[in-house]
KELO-607944 format. One record per residue (C-alpha): residue in three letters; x, y, z. Coordinates in steps of 0.5 Angstrom, whole numbers, plus 500, padded with zeros to 3 digits. Each point is the difference from the previous one (the first is absolute). Layout:
N
ALAXYZ;...
END
This chain:
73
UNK367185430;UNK494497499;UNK495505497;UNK492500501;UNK496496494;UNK497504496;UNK491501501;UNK496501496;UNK493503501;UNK495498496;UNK494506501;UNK492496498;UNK496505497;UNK493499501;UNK499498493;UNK505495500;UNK507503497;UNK505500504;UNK507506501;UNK506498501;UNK505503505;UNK507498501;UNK503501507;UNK509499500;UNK503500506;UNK495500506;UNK497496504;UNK493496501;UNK497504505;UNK501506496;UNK497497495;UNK494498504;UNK499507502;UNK500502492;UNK494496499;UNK496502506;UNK502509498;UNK498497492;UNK493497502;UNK500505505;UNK501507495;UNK497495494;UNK494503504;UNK495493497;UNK505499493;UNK504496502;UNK496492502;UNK507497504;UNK507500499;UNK504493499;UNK507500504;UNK505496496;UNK507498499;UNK504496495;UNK497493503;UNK493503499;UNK495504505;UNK501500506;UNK493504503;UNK495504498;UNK497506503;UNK492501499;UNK496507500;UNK496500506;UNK492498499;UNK496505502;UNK497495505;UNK507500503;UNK501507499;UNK495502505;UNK502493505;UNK506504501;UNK497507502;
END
């Protein structure tokens, strides 16, 4: 039985410092939608959140500019 690999979730504080999130046993798409409710809970803390497996980073989600912010409204 092949099991998911397991994601790690590097959360970028404004400041540079990173917390780290390991997710066993889920996939991907999960994990996409973790970055976006932490960046988005994180109300400003949080710069972006890298993606990654065991090969490396695999995407990375921004925390949308203010520009952007009021493009989408």
């Amino acid at each position: 039985m092949d099991r998911e690999p397991i994601i790690t979730l590097h959360c970028i504080l404004k400041d540079g410092k990173r917390e780290t999130t390991k997710l066993r046993d889920h996939p991907l798409c999960d994990a996409r939608e973790l970055a976006k409710w932490v960046l988005h809970i994180g109300n400003g803390l949080y710069t972006e959140v890298h993606i990654c497996i065991e090969d490396g980073i695999v995407e990375t989600i921004q925390l949308p500019s203010m520009a952007d912010m009021i493009w989408m409204t």
